[in-house]
C-alpha positions in Angstrom: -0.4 -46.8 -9.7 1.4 -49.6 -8.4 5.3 -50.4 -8.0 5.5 -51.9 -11.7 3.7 -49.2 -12.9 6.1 -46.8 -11.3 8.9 -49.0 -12.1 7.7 -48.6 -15.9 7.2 -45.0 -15.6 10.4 -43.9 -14.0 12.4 -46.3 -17.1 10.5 -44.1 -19.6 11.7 -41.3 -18.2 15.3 -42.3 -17.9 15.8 -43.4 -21.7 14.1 -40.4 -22.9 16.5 -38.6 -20.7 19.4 -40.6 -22.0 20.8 -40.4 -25.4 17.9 -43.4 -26.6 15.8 -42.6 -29.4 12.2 -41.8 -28.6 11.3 -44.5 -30.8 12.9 -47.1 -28.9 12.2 -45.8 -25.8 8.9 -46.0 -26.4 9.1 -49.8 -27.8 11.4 -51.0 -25.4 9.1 -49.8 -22.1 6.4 -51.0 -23.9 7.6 -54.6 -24.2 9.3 -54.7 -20.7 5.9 -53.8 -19.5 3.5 -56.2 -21.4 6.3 -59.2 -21.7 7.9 -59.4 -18.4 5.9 -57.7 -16.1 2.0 -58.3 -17.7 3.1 -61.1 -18.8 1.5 -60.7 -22.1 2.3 -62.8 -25.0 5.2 -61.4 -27.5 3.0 -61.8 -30.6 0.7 -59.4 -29.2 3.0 -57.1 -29.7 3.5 -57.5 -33.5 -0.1 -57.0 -33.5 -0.2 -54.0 -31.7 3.0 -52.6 -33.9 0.9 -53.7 -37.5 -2.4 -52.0 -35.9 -0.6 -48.8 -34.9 0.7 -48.5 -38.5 -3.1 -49.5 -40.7 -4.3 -46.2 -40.1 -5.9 -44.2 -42.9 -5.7 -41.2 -41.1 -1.2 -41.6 -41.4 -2.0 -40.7 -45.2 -2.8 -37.6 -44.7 0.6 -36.6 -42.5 2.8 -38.6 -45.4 1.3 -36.6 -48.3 1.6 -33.2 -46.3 5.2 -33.8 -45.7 6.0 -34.3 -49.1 3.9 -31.4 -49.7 6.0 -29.5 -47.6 9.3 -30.4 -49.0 8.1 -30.0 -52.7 8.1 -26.0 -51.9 10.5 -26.0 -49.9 12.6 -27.2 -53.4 10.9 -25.2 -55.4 9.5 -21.1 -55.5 6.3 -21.4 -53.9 7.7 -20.0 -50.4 9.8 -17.7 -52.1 6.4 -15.9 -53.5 4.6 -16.8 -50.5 6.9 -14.3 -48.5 6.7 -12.3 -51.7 3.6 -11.5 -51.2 3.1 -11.1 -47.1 6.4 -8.5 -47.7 4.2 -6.6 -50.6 1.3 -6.4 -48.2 2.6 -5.2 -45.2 6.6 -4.3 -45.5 5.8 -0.5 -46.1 5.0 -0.5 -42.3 7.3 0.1 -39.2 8.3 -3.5 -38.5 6.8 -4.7 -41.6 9.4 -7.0 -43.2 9.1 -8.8 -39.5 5.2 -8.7 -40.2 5.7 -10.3 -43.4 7.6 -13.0 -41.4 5.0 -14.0 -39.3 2.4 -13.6 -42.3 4.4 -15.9 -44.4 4.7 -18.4 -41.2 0.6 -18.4 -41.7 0.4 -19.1 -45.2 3.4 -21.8 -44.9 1.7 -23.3 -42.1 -1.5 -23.8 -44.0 0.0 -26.2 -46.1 3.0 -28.0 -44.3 1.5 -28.7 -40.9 4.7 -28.7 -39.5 6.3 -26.1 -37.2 10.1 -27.3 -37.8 9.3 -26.9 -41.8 8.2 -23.6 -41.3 10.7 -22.8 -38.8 13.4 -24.2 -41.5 11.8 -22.0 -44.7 10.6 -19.5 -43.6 13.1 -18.3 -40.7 16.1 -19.9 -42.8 15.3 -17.4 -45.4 13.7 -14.1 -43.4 16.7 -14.0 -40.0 19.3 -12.6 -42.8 16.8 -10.7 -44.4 15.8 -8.6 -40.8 19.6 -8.4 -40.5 20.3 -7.1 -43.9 17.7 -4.8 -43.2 19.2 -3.3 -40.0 16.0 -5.1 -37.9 17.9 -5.8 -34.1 19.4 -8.8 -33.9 17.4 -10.0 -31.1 14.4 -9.0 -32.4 14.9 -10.8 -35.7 16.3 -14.3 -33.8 13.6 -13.9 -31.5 10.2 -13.3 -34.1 11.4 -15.9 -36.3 12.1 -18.7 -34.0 8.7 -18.3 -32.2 6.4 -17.6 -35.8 6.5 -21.1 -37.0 4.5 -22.2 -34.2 2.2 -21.2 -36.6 2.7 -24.2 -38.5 1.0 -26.6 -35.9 -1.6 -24.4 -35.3 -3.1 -23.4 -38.4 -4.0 -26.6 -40.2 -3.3 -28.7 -41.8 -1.9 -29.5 -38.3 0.4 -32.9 -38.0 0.1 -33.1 -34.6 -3.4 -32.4 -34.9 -3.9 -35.5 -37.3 -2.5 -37.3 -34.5 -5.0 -36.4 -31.8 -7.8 -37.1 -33.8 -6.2 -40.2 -34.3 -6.3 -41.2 -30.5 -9.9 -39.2 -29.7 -11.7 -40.0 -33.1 -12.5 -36.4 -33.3 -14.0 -35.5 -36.9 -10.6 -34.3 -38.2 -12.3 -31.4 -40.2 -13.8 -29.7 -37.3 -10.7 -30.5 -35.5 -8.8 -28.3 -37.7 -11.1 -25.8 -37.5 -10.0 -24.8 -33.8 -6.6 -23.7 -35.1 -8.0 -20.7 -37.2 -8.9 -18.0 -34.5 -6.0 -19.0 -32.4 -3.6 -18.9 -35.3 -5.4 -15.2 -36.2 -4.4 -14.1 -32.6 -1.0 -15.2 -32.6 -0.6 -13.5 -36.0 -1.9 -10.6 -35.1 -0.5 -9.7 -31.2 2.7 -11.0 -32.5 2.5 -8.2 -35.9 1.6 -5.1 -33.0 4.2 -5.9 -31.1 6.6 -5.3 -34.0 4.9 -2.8 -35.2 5.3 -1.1 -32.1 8.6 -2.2 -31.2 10.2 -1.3 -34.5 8.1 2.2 -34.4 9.8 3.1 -31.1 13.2 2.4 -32.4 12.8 4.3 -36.0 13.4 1.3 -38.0 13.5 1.9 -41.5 10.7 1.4 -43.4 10.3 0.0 -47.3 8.6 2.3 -49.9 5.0 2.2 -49.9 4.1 -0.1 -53.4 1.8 1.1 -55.8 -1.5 -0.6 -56.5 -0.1 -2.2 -59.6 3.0 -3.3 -58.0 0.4 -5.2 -55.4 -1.2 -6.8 -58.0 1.5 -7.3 -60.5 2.9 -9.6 -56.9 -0.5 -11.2 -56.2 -0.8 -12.4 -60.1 3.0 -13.7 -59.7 2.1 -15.6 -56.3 -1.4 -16.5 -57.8 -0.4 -20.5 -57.8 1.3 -20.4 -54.4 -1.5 -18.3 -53.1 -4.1 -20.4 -54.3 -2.5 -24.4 -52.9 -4.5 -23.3 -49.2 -7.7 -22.3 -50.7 -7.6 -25.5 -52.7 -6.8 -27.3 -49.4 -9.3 -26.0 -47.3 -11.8 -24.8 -49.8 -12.1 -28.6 -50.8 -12.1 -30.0 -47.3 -15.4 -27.5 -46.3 -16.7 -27.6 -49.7 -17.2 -31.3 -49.3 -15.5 -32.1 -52.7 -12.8 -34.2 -50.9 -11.8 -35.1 -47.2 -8.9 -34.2 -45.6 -7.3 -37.4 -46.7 -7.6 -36.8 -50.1 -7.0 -33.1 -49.8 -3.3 -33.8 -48.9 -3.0 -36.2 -51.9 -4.7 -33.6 -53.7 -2.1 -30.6 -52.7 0.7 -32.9 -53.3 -0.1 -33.3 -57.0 -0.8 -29.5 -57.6 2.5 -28.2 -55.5 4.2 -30.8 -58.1 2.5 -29.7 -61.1 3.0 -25.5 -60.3 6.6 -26.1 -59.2 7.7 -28.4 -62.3 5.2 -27.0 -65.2 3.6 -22.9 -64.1 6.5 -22.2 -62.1 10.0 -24.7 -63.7 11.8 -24.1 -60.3 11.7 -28.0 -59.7 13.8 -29.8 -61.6 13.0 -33.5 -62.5 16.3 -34.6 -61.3 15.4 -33.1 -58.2 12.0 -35.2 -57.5 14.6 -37.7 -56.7 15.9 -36.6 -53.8 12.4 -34.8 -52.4 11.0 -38.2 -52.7 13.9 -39.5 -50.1 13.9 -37.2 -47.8 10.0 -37.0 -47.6 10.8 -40.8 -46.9 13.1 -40.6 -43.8 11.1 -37.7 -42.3 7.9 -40.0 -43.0 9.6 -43.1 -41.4 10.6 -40.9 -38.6 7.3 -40.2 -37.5 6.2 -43.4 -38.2 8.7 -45.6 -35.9 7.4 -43.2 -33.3 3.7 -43.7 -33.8 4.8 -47.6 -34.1 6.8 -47.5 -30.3 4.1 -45.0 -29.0 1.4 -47.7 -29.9 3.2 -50.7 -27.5 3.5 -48.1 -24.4 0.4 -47.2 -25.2 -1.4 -50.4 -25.0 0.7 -51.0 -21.8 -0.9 -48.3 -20.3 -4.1 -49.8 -21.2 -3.7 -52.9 -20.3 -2.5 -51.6 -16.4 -5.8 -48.8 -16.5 -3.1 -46.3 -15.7 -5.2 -43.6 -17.4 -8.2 -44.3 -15.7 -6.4 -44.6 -12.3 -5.0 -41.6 -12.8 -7.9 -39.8 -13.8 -9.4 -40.6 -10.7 -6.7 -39.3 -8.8 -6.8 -36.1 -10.3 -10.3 -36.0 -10.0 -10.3 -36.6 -5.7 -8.1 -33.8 -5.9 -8.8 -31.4 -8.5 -12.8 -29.9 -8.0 -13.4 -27.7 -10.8 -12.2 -27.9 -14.9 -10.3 -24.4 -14.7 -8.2 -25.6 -12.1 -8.0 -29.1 -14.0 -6.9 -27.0 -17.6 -4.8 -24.6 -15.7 -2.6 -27.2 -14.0 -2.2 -29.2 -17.5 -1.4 -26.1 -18.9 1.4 -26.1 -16.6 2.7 -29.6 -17.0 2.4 -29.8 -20.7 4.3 -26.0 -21.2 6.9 -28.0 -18.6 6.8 -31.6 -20.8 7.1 -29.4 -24.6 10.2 -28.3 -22.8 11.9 -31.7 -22.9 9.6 -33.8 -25.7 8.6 -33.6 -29.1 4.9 -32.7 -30.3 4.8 -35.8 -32.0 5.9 -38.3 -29.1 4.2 -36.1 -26.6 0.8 -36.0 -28.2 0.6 -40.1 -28.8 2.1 -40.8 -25.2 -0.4 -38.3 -23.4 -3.6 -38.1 -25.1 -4.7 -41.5 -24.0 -4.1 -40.3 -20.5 -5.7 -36.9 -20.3 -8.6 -38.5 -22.3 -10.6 -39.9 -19.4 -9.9 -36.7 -17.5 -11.5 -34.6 -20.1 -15.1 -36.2 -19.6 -15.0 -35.9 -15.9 -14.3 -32.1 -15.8 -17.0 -31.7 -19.1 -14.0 -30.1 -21.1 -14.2 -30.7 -25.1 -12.0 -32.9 -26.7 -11.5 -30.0 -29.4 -10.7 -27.6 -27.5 -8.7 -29.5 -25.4 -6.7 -30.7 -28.7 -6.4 -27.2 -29.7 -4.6 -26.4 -25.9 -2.1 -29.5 -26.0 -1.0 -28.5 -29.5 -0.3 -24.9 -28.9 1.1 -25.8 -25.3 3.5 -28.6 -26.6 4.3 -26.2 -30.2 5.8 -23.7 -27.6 8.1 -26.5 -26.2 9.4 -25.8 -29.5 11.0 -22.3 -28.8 11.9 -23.0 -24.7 15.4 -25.2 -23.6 16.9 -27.0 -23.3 15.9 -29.2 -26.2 13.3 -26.5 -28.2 14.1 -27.4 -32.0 13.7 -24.4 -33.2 16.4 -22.7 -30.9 19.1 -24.5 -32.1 17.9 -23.7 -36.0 17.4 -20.2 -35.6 20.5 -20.2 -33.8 22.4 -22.4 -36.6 20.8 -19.9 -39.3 21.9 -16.4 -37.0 25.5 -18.2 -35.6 24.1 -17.7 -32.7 24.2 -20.1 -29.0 21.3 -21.8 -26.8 21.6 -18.8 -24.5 21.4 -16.2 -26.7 18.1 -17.4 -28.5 16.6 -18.5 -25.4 16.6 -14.6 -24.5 15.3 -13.6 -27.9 12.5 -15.3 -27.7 11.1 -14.4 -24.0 8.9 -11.4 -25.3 7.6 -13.4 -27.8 6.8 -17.0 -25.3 4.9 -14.7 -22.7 3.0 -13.1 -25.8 1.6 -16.9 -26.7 1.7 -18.0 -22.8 -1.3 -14.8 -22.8 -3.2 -16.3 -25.8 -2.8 -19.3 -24.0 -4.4 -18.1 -21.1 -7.2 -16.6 -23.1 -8.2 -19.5 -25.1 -7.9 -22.1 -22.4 -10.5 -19.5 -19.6 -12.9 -18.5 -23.1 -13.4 -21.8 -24.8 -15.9 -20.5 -27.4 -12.9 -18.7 -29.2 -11.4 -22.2 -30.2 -15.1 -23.8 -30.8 -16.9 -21.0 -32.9 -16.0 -22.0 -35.7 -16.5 -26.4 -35.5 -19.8 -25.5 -33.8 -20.4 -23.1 -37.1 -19.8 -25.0 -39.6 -20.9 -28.1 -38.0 -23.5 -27.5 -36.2 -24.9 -30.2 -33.2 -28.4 -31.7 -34.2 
């Protein structure tokens, strides 16, 4: 890169370092780069900005969000957790299994890991608590679970990288399901395990008809994923319309089967779908003029070719962008993070014959981490609002729990089959 490049690169830094929204950051970078230094005319830049926002593929985040906050107002993650605690809370760390469980079945609707981390971890922290679960434990499980949310799709950030790569966005969110399975599963044994070696209590076994009196209760909550994803691979509907689709039924069950979602209520959903909608859309908007900066200067193909004189063989390549991604989740957001660097690592990924899929499935679980590590990890500073609880004391919590998904990690990024078996499956190459 050359001296404006680096110029443009270290002002980026400095205002996402600074109190500046990303937003702006992004924008403001953007413009200084094109405008004054590529000495691109202004209007281009209103282009780029109307561009970045006539995207098809946006519907589908908008209509998830609302999804999301639609159950979050009414029952439907009250009977999801229902039901994970009915299926597995008679075991020794089981109400913490039904945690993570319910951080699956949340995730497979809201796409977001903050949503889940605000639903299902606002609810489940006291109830570990009340339960006599160690504190740390409890903090710790909880805040790192709703990574969940990004993983198993619908994925928002995943929406987003298909966005930039053009990936089918079907298959795409295929790669989440065995990584999400794993990450449900080590995280379950090692509360099983930890809570068995410390005597927790356990809850009564339930009888047969108490498990199915639950699953007829949670039948319409249970049934909003298969309805997403059963449509999507079924053909009846694309992902597009499969968030449109959930939107309507999570209305209808929470206002008509279920009455927990009151019509003055629909109100207020409505907004604050809105402002969380906008958010992500001023981003996408200021992440669009950097991004055609970047262009514009071939600063992804430069330094793909630096990387490439120094870097010989594509484990090497995914290990070390392993590293600097785990490093930038620490400080950025999934969002901003996956809009500013996919356009970059994209050139990289042909030279080193890595797939665009899998490597989408590795940014989003590396950056969903940066959601649970300080400084600026959302979800420490929710779990820690929800258990009164500081930075410090969270960041320890969730350590056991990082270095379990910094192994899955590892495992998916050296045994790429595990992430593609199922796109390659279900869509198979000609």
């Amino acid at each position: 890169m050359d001296s404006n490049s680096l110029v443009i690169m270290a002002l980026l830094i400095g205002c996402l370092a600074s109190t500046i929204p990303v937003f702006m950051a992004l924008f403001f970078t953007g413009m200084v780069g094109l405008v004054w230094i590529a000495g691109i005319d202004p209007q281009i830049v209103i282009e780029v900005l109307y561009r970045s926002m006539d995207k098809f593929a946006l519907i589908v985040v908008l209509f998830f969000v609302l999804c999301g906050n639609i159950m979050t107002t009414g029952s439907i993650v009250a009977k999801l957790i229902k039901t994970a605690n009915c299926l597995v809370g008679f075991l020794p760390g089981g109400l913490a299994m039904a945690g993570v469980l319910a951080c699956g079945f949340f995730g497979a609707i809201s796409g977001s890991t903050v949503a889940t981390v605000v639903a299902i971890g606002g609810f489940m922290i006291p109830a570990l608590l009340k339960n006599n679960y160690d504190e740390k434990f409890s903090v710790g499980i909880m805040t790192t679970a709703p990574i969940l949310g990004v993983i198993i799709p619908p994925s928002i950030s995943m929406i987003l990288y298909a966005m930039v790569t053009n990936d089918p966005l079907e298959a795409l969110f295929l790669t989440g399901f065995v990584p999400g399975l794993m990450i449900m599963v080590c995280m379950s044994l090692y509360a099983y395990f930890f809570c068995r070696s410390r005597n927790a209590v356990t809850m009564p076994r339930p009888s047969f008809q108490e498990v199915l009196a639950t699953l007829r209760e949670s039948f319409w909550a249970l049934m909003l994923p298969v309805l997403i994803f059963g449509g999507i691979y079924s053909g009846y509907f694309t992902a597009n319309e499969a968030a449109v689709v959930a939107c309507f039924y999570a209305f209808i069950v929470e206002l008509f089967i279920h009455r927990d979602l009151k019509l003055r209520e629909i109100k207020g959903v409505v907004i604050s779908s809105a402002i969380t909608s906008s958010t992500l859309l001023v981003i996408v908007a200021g992440a669009s003029v950097f991004g055609e900066y970047l262009t514009f200067e071939q600063i992804p193909g430069q330094i793909a070719n630096a990387v490439v004189e120094n870097i010989q063989t594509p484990w090497v390549f995914l290990l070390s962008v392993n590293v600097m991604l785990l490093i930038i989740g620490m400080f950025m957001d999934i969002i901003s993070a996956t809009l500013i660097l996919t356009p970059i690592f994209l050139p990289l990924l042909s030279q080193f014959g890595v797939d665009t899929m899998h490597f989408g499935l590795l940014m989003t679980l590396n950056l969903g981490i940066g959601y649970c590590t300080p400084p600026l990890g959302v979800s420490l500073y929710i779990s820690g609002a929800v258990a009164d609880r500081d930075l410090l004391y969270v960041s320890k919590a969730v350590l056991p729990f990082l270095l379990i998904q910094i192994a899955i990690l590892m495992i998916l990024t050296f045994f790429p089959d595990l992430v593609l078996f199922l796109p390659n499956w279900v869509y198979p190459s000609p």
